[in-house]
C-alpha positions in Angstrom: 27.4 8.8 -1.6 29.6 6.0 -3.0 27.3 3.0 -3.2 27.4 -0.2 -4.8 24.7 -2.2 -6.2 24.4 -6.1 -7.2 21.6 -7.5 -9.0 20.7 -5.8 -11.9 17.7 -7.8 -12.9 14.1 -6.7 -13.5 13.7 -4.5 -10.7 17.6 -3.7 -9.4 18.6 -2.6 -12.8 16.3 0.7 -12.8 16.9 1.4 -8.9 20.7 1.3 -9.6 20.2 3.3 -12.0 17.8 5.8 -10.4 21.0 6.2 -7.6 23.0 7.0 -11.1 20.7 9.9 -12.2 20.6 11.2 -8.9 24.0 11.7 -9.0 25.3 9.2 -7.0 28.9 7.5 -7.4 27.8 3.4 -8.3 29.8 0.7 -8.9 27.9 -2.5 -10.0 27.9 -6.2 -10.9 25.8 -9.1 -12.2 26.5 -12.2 -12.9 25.1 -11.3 -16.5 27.7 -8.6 -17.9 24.9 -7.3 -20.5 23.1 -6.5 -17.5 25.8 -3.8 -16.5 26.0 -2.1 -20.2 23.8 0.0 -19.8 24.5 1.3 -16.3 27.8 2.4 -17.8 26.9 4.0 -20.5 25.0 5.9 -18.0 28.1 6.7 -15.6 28.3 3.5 -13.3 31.6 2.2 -12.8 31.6 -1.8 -13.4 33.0 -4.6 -10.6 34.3 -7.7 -12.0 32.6 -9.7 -8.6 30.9 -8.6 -5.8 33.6 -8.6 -4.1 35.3 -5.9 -5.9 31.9 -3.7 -5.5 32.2 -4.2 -1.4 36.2 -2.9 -1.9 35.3 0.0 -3.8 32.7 1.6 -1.7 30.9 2.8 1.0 27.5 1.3 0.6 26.0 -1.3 -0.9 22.6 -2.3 -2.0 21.6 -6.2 -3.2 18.1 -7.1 -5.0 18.7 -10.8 -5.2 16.2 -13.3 -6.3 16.4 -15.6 -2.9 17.1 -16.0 0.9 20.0 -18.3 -0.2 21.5 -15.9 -3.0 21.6 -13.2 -0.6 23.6 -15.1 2.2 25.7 -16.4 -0.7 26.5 -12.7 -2.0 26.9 -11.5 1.9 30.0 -14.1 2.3 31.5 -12.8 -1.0 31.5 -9.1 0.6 31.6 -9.2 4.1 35.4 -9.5 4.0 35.8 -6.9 1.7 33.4 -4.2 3.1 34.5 -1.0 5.8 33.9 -1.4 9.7 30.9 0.7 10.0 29.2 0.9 6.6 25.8 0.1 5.6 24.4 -3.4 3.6 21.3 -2.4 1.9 19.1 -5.3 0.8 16.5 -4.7 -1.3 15.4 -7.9 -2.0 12.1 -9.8 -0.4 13.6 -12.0 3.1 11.8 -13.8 5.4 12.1 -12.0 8.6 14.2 -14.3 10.6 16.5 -14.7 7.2 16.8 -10.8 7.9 17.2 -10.8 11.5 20.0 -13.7 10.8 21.7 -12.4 8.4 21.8 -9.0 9.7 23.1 -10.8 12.6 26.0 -11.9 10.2 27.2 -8.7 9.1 26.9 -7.0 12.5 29.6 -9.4 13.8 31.7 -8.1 11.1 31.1 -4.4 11.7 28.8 -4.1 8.8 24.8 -2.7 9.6 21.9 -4.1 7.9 19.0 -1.7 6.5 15.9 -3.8 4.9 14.3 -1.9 1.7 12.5 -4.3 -0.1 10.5 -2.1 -2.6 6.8 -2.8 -3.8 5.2 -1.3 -6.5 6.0 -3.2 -9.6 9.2 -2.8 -12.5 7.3 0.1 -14.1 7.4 2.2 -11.1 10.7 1.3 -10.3 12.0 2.3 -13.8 10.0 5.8 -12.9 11.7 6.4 -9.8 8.1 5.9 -8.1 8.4 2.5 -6.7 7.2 2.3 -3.0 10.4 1.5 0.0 9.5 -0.3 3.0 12.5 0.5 5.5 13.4 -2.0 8.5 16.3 -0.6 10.8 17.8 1.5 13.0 16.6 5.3 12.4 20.3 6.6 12.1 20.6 4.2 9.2 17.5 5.3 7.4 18.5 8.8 8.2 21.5 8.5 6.4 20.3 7.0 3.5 17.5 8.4 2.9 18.2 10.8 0.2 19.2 7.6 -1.8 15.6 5.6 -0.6 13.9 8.5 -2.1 15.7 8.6 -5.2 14.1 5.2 -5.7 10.9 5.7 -4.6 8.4 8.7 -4.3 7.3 6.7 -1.2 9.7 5.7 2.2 8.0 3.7 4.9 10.8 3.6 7.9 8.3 0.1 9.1 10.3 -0.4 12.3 13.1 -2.4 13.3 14.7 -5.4 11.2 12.6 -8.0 9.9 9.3 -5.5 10.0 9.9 -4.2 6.2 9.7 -8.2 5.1 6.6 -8.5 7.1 5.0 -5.8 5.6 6.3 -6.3 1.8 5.1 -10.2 2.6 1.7 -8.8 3.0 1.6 -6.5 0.5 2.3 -9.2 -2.1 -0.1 -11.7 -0.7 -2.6 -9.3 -1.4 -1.1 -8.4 -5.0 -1.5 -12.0 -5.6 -5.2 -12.8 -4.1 -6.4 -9.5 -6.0 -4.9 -11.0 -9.7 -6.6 -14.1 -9.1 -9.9 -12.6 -8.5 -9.3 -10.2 -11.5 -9.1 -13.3 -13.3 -12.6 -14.2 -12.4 -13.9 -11.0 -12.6 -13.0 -10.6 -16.2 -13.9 -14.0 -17.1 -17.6 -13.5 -15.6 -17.4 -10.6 -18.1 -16.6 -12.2 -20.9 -18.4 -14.6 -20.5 -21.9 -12.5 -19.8 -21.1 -11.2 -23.1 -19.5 -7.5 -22.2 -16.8 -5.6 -24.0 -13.8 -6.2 -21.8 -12.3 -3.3 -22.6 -15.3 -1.2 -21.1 -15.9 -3.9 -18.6 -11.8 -2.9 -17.7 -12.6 0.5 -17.4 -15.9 0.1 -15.2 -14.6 -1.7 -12.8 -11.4 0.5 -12.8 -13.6 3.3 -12.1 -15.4 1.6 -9.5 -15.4 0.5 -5.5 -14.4 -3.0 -6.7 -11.1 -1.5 -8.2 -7.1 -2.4 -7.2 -3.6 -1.8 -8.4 -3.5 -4.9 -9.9 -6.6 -4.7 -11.8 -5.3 -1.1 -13.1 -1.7 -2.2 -13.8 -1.7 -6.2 -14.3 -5.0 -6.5 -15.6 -3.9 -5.0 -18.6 -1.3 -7.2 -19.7 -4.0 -9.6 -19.3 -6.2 -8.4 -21.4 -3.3 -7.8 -23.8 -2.1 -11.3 -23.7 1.8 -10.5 -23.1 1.1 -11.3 -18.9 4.6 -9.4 -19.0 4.8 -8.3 -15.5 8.5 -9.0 -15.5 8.0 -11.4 -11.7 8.0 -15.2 -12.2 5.4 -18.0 -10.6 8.6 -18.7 -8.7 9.0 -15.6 -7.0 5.1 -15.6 -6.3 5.4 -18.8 -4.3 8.2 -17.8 -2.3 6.5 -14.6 -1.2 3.0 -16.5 -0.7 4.8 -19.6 1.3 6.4 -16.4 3.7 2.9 -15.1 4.0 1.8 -18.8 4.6 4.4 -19.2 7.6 3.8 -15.7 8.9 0.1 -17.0 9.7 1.3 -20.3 11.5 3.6 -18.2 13.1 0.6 -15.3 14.4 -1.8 -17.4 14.5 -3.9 -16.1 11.6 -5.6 -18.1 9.3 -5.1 -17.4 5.9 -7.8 -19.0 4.2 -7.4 -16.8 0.9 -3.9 -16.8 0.8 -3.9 -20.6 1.2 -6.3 -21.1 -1.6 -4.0 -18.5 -3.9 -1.3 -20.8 -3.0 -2.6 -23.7 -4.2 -3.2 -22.1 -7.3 0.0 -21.0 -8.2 1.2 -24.2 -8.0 -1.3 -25.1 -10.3 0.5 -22.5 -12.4 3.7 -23.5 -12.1 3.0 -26.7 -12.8 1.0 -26.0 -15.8 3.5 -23.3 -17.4 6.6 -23.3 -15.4 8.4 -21.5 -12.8 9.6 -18.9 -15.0 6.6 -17.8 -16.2 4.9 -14.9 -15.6 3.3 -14.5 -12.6 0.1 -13.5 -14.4 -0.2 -16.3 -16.4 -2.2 -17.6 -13.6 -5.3 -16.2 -15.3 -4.2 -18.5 -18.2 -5.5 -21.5 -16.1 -8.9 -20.4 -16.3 -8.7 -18.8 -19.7 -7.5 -22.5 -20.8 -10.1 -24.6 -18.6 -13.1 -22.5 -19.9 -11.5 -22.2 -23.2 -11.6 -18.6 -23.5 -9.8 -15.8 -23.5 -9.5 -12.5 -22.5 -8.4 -10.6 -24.8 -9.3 -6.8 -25.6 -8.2 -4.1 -28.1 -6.1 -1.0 -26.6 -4.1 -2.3 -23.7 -0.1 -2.4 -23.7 2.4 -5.3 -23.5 4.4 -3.8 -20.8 3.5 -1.5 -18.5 5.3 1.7 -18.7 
């Protein structure tokens, strides 16, 4: 396939360069040329705008940091795309952002396949990152030799707009489960255990997650280097947070997780790592959780 990929940040760096391994023909743009190096060095050709990626191929995938960047980046290659060829979006939409925008393309004889992709940047630099998949079958038929490339794991969730639903949720949960890592390794500190041990215990144990085997180690290192800003977290947790107004479910957790990482952001940013929102109760108790033996970036 002849695909295109823009947005080579955190995450759509290593799944355009997964397509490049896999032998793939890629053309790709950022707005931050560095960001491209190292994609050609490894055989991607290199756009000057999106635009020019849409005119060169058949296919193209986005991983874009918001709703509004995404419809921005659609205008830009819409014109320049082929009747009858694929938009890939890997990025987290809302499900009526998806439904609208595919809306867009379709008027212009483009389809729309959802792939947001959940998992975390190390997985995604393995090849191993999880794809959820919303759209027609035919579309995930046809790419799926390049979704598996990019993940060991393809979820075809239904039709457009089910993939955001279902990458919504699994966030919220990624973000409710960090918080009460937090607290669980705080109780353990401060009851006077090893954390490292205390770490390992609960990893080996029924009150184990992903997040406590994966983030809670940069925690305990003290980079929080999960490479996913308290910005990103709050979009994905106010989608979750409609999604229940809209079903009627009521998110009591996810509500109180909310209101903490605005806590976090205000306290340390928008930028910063999503993790740091253990910091807040490292810094109100005045203690931290450090422990010997953990990495600074997962890997």
């Amino acid at each position: 396939m002849n695909y295109g990929y823009i947005g080579l940040g955190n995450l759509g760096g290593h799944i355009a360069a997964s397509l490049i391994r896999a032998g793939h023909q890629v053309t790709v743009y950022d707005r931050d040329p560095s960001l491209a190096l190292r994609l050609s060095e490894m055989g991607a050709s290199v756009a000057a705008s999106a635009a020019e990626v849409a005119a060169a191929t058949d296919h193209v995938f986005t991983c874009l940091p918001s709703p509004a960047v995404s419809e921005l980046v659609l205008a830009e290659i819409l014109p320049r795309m082929k009747p009858g060829s694929t938009w890939i979006e890997n990025s987290t939409l809302g499900r009526d952002d998806i439904i609208r925008l595919g809306a867009v393309a379709e008027a212009a004889g483009v389809r729309l396949l959802e792939a947001p992709v959940t998992g975390g940047v190390h997985l995604a630099a393995r090849g191993e990152i999880t794809v959820l998949a919303g759209g027609d079958a035919d579309l995930v038929a046809l790419h799926r030799p390049a979704l598996e490339v990019i993940g060991n794991k393809l979820f075809h969730m239904g039709p457009l707009g089910s993939a955001a639903i279902i990458k919504v949720i699994t966030n919220m949960l990624a973000f409710i489960h960090l918080v009460a890592d937090g607290e669980a390794l705080m109780l353990a500190k401060r009851g006077g255990l090893d954390l490292k041990t205390a770490w390992e215990a609960i990893a080996a144990s029924s009150g184990s997650s992903f997040v406590h085997e994966t983030e809670g180690q940069l925690i305990l290192n003290g980079s929080y280097d999960i490479a996913f800003s308290m910005d990103l977290a709050l979009k994905d947790l106010g989608f979750a947070m409609g999604f229940g107004r809209e079903f009627g479910v009521p998110l009591d957790l996810a509500g109180m997780t909310n209101q903490t990482f605005i806590k976090g952001k205000a306290a340390y940013g928008g930028e910063a790592q999503s993790t740091q929102i253990v910091k807040l109760l490292e810094d109100a108790l005045g203690t931290d959780l450090r422990a010997e033996g953990f990495p600074a970036r997962l890997t």
